[in-house]
ChimeraX commands (.cxc) that place a marker at each C-alpha (Angstrom):
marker #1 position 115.08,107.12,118.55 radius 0.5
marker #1 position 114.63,103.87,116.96 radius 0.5
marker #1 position 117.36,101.90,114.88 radius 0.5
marker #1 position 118.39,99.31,113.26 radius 0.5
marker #1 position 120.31,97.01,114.77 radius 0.5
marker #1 position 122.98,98.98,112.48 radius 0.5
marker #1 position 122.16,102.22,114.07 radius 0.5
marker #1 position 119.98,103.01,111.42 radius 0.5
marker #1 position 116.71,104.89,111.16 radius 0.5
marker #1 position 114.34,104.24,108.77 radius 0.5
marker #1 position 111.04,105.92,107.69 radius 0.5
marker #1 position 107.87,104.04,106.32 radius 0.5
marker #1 position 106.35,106.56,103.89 radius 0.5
marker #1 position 102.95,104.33,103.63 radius 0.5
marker #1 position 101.62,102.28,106.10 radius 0.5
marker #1 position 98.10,101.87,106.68 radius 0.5
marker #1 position 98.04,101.25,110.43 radius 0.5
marker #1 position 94.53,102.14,110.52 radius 0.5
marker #1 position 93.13,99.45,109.15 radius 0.5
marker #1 position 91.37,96.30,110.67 radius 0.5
marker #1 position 94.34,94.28,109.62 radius 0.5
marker #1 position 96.56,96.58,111.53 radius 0.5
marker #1 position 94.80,98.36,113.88 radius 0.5
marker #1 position 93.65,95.69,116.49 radius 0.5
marker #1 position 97.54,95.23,117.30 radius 0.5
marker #1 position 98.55,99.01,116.26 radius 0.5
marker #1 position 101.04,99.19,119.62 radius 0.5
marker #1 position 102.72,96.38,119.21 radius 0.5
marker #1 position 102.90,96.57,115.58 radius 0.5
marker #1 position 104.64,99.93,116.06 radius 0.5
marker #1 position 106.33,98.74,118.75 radius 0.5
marker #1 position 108.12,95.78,116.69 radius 0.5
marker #1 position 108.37,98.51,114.05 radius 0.5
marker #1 position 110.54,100.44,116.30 radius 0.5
marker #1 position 112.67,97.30,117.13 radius 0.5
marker #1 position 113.48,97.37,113.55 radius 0.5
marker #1 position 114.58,100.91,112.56 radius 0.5
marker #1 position 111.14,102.26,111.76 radius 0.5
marker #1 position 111.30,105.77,113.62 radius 0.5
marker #1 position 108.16,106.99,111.68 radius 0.5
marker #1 position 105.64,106.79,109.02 radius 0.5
marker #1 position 103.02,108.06,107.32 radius 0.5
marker #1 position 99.69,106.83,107.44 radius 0.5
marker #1 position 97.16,107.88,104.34 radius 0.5
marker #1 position 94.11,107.76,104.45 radius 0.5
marker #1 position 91.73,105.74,101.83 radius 0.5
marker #1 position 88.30,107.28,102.62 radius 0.5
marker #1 position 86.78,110.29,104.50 radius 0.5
marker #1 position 85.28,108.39,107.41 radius 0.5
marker #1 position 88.79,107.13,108.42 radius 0.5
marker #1 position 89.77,111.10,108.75 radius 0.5
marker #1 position 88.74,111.63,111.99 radius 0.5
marker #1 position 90.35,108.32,113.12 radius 0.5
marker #1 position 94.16,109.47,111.85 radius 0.5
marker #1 position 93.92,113.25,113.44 radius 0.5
marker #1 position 93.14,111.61,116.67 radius 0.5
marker #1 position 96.19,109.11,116.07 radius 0.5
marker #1 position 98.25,111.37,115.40 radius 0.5
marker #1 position 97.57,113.41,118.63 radius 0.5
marker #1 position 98.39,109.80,120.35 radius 0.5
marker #1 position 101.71,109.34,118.84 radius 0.5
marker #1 position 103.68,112.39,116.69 radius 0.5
marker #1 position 105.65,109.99,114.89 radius 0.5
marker #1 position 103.01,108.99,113.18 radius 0.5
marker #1 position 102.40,111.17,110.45 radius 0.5
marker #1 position 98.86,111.45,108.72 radius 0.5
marker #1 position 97.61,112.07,105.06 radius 0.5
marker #1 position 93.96,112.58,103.89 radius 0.5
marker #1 position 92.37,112.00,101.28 radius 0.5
marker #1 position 90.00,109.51,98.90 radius 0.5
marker #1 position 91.58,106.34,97.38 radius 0.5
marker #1 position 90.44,106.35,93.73 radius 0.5
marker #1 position 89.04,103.01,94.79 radius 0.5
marker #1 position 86.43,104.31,97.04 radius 0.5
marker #1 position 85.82,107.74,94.82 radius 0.5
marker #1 position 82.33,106.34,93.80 radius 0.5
marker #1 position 81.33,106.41,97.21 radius 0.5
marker #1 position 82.02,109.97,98.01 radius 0.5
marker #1 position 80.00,113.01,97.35 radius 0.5
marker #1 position 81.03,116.93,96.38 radius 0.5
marker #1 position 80.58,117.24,100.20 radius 0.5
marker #1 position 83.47,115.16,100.99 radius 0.5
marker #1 position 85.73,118.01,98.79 radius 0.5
marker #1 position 84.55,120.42,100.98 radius 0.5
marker #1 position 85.32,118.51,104.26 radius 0.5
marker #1 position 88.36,118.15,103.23 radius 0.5
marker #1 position 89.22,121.53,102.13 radius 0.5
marker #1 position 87.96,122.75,106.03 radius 0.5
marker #1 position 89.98,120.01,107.77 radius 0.5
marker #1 position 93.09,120.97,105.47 radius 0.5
marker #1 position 92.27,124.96,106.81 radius 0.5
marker #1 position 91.44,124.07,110.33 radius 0.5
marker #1 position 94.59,121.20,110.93 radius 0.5
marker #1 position 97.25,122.26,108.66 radius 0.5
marker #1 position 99.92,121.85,110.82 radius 0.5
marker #1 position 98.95,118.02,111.59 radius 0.5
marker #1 position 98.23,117.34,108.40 radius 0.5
marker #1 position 101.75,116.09,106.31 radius 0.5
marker #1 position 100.16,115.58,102.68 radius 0.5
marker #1 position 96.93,115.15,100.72 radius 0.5
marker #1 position 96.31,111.66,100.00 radius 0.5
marker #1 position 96.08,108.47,99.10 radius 0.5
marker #1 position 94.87,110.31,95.81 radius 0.5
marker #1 position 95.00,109.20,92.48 radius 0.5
marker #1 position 93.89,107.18,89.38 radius 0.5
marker #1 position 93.13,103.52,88.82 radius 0.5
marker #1 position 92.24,102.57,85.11 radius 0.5
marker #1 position 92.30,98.93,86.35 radius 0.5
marker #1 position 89.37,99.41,87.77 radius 0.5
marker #1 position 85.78,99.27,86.13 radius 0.5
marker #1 position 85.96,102.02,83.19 radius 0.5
marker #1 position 82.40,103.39,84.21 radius 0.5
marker #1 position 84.12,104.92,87.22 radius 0.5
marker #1 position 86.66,107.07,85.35 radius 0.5
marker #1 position 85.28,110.19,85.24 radius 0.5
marker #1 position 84.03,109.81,89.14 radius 0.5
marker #1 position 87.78,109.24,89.73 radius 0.5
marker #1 position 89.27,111.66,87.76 radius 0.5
marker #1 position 86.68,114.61,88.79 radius 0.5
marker #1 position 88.10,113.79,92.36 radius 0.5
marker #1 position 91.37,113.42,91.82 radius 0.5
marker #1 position 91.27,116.95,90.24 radius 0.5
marker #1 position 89.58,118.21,92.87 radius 0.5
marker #1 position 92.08,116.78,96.00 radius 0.5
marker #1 position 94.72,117.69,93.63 radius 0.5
marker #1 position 93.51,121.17,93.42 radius 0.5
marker #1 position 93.48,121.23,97.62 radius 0.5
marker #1 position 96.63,120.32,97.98 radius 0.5
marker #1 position 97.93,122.87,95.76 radius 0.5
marker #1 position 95.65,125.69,97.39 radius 0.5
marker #1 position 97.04,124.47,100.53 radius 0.5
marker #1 position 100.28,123.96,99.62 radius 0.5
marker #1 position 100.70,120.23,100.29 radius 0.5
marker #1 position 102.64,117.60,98.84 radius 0.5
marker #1 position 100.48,115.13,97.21 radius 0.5
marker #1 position 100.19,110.84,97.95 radius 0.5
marker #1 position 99.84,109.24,94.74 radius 0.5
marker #1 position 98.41,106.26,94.15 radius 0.5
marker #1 position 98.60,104.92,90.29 radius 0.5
marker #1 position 96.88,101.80,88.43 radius 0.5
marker #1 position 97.47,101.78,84.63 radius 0.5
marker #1 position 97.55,106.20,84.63 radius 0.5
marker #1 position 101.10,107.54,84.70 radius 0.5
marker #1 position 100.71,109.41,81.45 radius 0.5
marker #1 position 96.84,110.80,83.05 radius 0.5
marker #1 position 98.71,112.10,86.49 radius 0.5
marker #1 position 101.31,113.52,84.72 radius 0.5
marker #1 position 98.97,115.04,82.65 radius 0.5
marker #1 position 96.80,116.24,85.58 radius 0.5
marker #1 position 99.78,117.74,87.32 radius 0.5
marker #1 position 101.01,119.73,84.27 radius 0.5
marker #1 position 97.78,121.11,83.53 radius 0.5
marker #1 position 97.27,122.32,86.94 radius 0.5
marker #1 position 100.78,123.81,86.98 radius 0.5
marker #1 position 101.05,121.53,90.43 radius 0.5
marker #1 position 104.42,122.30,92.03 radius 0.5
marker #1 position 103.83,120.88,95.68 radius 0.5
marker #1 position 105.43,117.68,94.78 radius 0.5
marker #1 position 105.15,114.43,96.68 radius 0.5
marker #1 position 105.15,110.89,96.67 radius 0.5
marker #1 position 103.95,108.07,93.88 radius 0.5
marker #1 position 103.02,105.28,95.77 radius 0.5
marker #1 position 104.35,101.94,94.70 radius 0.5
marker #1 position 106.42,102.99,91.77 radius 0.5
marker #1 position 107.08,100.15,89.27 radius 0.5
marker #1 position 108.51,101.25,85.93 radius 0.5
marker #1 position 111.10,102.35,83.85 radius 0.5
marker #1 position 113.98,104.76,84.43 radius 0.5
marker #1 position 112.26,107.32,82.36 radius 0.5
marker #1 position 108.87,106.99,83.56 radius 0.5
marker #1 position 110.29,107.46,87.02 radius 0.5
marker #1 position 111.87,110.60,85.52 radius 0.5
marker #1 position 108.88,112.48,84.54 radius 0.5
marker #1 position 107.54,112.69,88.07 radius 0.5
marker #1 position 111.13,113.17,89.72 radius 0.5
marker #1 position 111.40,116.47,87.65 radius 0.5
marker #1 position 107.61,117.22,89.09 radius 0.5
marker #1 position 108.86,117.53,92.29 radius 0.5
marker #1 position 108.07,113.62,93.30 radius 0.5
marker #1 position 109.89,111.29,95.20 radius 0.5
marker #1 position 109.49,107.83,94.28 radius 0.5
marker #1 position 107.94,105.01,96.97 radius 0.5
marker #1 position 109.79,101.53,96.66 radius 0.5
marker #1 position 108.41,98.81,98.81 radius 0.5
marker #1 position 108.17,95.31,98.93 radius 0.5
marker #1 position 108.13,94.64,95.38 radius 0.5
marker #1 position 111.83,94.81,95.12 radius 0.5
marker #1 position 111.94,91.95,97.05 radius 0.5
marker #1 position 110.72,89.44,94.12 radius 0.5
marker #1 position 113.54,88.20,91.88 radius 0.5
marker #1 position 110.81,88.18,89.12 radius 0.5
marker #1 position 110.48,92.24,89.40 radius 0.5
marker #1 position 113.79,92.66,87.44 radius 0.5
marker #1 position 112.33,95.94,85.76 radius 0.5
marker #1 position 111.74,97.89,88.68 radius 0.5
marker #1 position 114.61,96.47,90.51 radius 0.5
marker #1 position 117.60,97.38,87.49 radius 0.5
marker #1 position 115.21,101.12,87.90 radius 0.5
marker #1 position 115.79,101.60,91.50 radius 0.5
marker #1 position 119.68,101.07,90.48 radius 0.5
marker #1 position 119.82,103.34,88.11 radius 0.5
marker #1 position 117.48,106.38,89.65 radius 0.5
marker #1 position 118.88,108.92,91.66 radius 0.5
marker #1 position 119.11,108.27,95.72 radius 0.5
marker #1 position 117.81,111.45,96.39 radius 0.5
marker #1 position 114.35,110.88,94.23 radius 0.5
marker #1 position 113.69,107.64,96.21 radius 0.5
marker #1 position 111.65,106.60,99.86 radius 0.5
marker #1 position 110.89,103.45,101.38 radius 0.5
marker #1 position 107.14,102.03,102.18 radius 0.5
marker #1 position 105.55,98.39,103.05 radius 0.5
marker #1 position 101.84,99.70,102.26 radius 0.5
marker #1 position 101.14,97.27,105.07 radius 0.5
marker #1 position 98.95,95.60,105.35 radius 0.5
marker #1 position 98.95,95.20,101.66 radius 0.5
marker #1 position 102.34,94.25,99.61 radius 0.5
marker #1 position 104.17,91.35,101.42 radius 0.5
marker #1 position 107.72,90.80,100.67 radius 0.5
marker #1 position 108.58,87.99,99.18 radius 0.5
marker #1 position 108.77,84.88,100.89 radius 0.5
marker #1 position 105.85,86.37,103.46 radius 0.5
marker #1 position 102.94,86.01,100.51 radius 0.5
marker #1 position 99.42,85.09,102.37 radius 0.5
marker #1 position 100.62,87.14,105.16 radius 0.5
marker #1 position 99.41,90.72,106.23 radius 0.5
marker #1 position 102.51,93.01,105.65 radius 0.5
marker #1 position 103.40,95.27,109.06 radius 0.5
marker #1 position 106.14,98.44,109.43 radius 0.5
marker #1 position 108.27,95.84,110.67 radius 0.5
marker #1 position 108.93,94.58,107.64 radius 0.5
marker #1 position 110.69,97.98,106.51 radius 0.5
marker #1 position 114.06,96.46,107.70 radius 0.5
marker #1 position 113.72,93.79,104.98 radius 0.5
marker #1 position 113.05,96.11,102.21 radius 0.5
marker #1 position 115.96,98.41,103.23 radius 0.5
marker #1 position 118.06,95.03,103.09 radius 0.5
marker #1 position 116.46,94.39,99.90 radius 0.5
marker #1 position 117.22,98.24,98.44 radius 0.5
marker #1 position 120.85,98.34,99.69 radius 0.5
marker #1 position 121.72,95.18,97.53 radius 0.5
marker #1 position 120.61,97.14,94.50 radius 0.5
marker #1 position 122.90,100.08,95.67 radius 0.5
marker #1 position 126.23,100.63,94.89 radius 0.5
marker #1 position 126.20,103.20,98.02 radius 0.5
marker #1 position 127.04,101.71,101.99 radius 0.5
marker #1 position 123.77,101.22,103.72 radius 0.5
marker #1 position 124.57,104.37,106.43 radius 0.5
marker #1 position 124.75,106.52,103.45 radius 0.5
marker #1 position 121.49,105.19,102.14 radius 0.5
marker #1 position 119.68,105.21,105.22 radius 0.5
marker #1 position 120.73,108.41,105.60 radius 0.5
marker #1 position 119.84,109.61,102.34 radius 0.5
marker #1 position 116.02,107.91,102.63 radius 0.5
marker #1 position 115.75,109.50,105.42 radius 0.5
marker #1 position 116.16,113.03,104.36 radius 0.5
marker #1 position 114.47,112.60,101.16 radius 0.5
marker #1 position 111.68,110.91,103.54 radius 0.5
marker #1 position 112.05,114.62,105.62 radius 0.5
marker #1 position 112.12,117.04,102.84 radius 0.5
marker #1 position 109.17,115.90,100.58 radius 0.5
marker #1 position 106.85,116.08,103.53 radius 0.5
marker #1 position 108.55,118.96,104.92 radius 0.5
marker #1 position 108.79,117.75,108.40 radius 0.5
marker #1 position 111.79,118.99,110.82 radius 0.5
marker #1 position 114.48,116.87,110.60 radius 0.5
marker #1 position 115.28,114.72,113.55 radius 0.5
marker link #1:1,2 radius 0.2
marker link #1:2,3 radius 0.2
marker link #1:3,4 radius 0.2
marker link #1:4,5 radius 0.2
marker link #1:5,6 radius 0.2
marker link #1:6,7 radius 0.2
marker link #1:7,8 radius 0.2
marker link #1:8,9 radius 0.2
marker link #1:9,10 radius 0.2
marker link #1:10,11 radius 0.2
marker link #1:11,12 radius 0.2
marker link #1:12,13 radius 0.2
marker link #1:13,14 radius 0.2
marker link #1:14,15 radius 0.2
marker link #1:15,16 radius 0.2
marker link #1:16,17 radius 0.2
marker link #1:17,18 radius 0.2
marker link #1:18,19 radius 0.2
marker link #1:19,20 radius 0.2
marker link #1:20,21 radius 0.2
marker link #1:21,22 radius 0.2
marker link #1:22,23 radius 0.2
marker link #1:23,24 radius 0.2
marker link #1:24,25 radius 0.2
marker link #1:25,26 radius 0.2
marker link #1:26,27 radius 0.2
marker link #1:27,28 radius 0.2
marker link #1:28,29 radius 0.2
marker link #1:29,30 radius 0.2
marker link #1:30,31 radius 0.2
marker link #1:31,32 radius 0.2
marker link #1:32,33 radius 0.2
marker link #1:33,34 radius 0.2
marker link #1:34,35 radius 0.2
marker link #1:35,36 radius 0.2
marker link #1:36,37 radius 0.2
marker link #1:37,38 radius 0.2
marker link #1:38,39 radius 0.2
marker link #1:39,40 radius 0.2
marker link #1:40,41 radius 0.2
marker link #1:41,42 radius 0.2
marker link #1:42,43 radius 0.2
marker link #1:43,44 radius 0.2
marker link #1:44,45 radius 0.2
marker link #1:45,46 radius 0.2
marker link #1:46,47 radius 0.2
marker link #1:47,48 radius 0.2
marker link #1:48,49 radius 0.2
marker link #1:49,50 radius 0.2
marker link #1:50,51 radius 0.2
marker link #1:51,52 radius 0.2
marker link #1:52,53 radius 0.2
marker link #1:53,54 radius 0.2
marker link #1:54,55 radius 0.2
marker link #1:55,56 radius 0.2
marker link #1:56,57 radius 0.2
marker link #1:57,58 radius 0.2
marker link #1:58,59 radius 0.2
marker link #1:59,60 radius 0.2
marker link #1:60,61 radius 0.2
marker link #1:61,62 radius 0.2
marker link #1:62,63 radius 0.2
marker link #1:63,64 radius 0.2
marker link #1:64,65 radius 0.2
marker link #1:65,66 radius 0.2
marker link #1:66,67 radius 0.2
marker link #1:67,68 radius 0.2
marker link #1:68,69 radius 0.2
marker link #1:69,70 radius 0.2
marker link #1:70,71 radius 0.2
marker link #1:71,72 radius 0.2
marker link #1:72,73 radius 0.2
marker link #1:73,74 radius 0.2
marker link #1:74,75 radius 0.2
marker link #1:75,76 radius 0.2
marker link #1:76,77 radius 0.2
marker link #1:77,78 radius 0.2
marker link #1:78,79 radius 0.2
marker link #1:79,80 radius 0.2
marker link #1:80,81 radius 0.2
marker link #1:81,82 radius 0.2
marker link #1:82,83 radius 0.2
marker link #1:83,84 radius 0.2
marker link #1:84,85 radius 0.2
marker link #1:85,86 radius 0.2
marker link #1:86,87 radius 0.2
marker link #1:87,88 radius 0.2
marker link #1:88,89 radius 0.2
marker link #1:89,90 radius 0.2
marker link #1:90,91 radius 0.2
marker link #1:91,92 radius 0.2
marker link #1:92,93 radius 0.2
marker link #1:93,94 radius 0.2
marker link #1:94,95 radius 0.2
marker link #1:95,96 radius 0.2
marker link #1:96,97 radius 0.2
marker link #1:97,98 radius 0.2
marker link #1:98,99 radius 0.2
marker link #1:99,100 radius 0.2
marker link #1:100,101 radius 0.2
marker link #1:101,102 radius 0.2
marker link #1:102,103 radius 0.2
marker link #1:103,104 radius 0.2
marker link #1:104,105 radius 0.2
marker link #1:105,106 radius 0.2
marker link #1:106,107 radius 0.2
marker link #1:107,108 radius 0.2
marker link #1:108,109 radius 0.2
marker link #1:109,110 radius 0.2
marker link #1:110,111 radius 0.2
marker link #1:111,112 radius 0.2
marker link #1:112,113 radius 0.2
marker link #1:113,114 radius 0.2
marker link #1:114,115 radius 0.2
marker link #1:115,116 radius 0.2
marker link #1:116,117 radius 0.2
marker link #1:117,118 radius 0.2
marker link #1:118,119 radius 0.2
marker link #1:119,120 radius 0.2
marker link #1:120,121 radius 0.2
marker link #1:121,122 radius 0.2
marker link #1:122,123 radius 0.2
marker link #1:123,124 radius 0.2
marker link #1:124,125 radius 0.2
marker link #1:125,126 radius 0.2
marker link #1:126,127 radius 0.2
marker link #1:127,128 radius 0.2
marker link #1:128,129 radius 0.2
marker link #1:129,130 radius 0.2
marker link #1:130,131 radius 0.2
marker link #1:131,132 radius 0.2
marker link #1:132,133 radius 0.2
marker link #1:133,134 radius 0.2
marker link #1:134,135 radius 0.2
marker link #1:135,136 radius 0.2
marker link #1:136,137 radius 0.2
marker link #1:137,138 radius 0.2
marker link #1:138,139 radius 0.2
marker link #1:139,140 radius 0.2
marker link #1:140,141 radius 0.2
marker link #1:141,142 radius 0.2
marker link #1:142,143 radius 0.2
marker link #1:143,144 radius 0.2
marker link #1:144,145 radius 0.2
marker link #1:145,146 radius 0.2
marker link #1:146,147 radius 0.2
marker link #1:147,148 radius 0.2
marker link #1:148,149 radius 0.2
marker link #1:149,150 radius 0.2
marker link #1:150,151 radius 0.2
marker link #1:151,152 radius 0.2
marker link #1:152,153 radius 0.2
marker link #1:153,154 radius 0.2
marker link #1:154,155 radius 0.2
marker link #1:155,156 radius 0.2
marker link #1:156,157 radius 0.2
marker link #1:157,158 radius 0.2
marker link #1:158,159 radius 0.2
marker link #1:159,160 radius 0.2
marker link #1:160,161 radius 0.2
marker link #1:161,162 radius 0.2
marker link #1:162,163 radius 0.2
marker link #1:163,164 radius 0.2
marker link #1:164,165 radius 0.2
marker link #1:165,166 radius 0.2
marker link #1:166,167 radius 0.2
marker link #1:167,168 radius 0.2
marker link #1:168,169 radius 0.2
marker link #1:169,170 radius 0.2
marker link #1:170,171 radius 0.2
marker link #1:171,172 radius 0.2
marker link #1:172,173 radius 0.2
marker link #1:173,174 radius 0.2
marker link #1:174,175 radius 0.2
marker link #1:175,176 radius 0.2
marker link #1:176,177 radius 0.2
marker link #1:177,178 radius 0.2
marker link #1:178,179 radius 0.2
marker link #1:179,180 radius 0.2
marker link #1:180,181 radius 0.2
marker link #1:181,182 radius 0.2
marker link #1:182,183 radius 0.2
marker link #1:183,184 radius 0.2
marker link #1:184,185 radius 0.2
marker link #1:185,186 radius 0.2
marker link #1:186,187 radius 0.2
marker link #1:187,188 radius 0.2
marker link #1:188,189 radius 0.2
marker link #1:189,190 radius 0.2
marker link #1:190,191 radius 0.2
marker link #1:191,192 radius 0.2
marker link #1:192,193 radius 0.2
marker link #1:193,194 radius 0.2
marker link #1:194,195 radius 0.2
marker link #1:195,196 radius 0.2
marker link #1:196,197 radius 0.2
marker link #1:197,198 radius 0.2
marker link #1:198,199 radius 0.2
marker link #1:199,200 radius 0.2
marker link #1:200,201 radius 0.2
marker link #1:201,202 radius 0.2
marker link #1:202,203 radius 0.2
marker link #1:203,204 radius 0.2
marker link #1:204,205 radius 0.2
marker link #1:205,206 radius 0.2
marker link #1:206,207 radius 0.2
marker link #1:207,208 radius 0.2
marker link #1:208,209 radius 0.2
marker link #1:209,210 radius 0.2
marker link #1:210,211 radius 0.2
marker link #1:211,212 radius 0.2
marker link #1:212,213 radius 0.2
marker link #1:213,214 radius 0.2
marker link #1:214,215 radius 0.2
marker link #1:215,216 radius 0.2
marker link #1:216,217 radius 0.2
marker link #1:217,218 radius 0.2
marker link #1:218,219 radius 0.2
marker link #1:219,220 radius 0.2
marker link #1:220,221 radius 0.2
marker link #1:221,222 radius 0.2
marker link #1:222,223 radius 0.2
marker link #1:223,224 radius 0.2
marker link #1:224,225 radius 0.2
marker link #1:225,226 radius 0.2
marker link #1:226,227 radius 0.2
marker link #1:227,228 radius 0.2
marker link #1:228,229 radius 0.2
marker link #1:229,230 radius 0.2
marker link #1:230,231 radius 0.2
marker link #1:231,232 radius 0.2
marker link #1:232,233 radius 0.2
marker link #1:233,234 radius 0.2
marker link #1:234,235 radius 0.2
marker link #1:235,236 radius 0.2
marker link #1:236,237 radius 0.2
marker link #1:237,238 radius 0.2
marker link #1:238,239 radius 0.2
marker link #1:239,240 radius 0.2
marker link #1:240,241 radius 0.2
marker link #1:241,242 radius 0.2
marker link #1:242,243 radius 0.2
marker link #1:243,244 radius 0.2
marker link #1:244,245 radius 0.2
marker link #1:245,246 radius 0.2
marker link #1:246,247 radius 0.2
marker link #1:247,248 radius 0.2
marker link #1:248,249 radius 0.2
marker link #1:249,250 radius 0.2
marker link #1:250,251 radius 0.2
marker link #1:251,252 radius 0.2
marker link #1:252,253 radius 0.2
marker link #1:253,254 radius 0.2
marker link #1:254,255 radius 0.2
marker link #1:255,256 radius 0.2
marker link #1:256,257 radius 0.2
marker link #1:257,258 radius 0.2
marker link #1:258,259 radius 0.2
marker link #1:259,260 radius 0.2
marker link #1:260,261 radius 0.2
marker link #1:261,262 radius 0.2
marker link #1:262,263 radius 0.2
marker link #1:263,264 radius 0.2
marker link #1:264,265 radius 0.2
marker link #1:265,266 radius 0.2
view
């Protein structure tokens, strides 16, 4: 089992090893991932031709655990077929597959692809609770639309909003959804002071850890792709916000890391 050099094991709840950034070095990034605590993760996917791609990386190594869905940044793309794929894969490999997702809304985006994106995200989000799978959220300007979407659909699967910046009670309203919240490299910047006093004040057992590699470097590593690796640093990062000793934290971030994805814990 891989540790820190604390004895500690972490868990990357987002990583997108799949991609080009990642993927032409995917061994060694996991195995300097290792080296640094990182005993598994979860990779999302983005789009539906990257599905097939994940199942068959997850059969390679177990430890890497595999989401699918359609990014609200790629929703234009997709047609009602890819619903329907999804739905059969979700049927056919529900024991390989952890969560639905990356799903979500992005209002930063161009606003004559809202309804596009929130058609789909209705529809995933319907899946996943048909299924009964914890959900990957991604968010971009639409915390008060998910919440809405979740409520509406009476969505009790919980899961995991991606990237959470915000306030204590913003943070709140998905916690008491069933949500874990996914802090990542953005703790790292002195300038984030809003989400940083948050992730003191939140609950350990509502929070995970993430890089969103290759996306989100740290601080100090902007320009650079992000990897797993880099995990180690954003624990550092999170335990200086904590008034908790880092074993209990790792161990807490590990088992919140367990139970929202409903994995065996190891």
């Amino acid at each position: 089992m891989s540790v820190t050099k604390d004895g500690l094991k972490l868990f990357d709840t987002h990583c997108h090893l799949d991609l080009p950034e990642l993927a032409a070095a995917q061994a060694l990034h996991w195995q300097q991932a290792q080296q640094a605590g990182v005993a598994a993760l979860v990779i999302p996917a983005v789009q539906q031709s990257a599905w097939p791609n994940l199942l068959m990386l997850h059969q390679q190594q177990p430890n890497w655990h595999i989401a699918l869905g359609i990014h609200p940044w790629w929703a234009a793309k997709h047609s009602s077929d890819a619903v329907v794929e999804l739905d059969k894969l979700l049927t056919t490999h529900s024991s390989t597959i952890v969560a639905v997702g990356e799903i979500g809304l992005d209002f930063a985006l161009a606003e004559a692809g809202f309804a596009i994106q929130q058609r789909l995200f209705s529809a995933q989000l319907a899946l996943a609770k048909q299924h009964n799978k914890p959900v990957i959220l991604h968010h971009g300007k639409s915390q008060p639309q998910l919440l809405a979407e979740l409520k509406q659909q009476q969505f009790t699967e919980g899961g995991i909003l991606h990237a959470f910046s915000g306030s204590q009670q913003q943070g709140m309203a998905f916690v008491d959804l069933g949500f874990k919240l996914g802090i990542g490299g953005t703790i790292t910047y002195q300038r984030a002071e809003k989400t940083r006093n948050t992730v003191k004040k939140l609950p350990l057992d509502s929070l995970v850890l993430e890089t969103d590699a290759p996306a989100m470097p740290l601080a100090g590593y902007q320009g650079e792709v992000n990897t797993p690796a880099q995990l180690a640093l954003v624990f550092a990062a999170f335990c200086q916000l904590r008034p908790e000793p880092p074993a209990q934290i790792a161990a807490a971030l590990w088992q919140n890391s367990v139970d929202v994805l409903r994995l065996c814990s190891a």
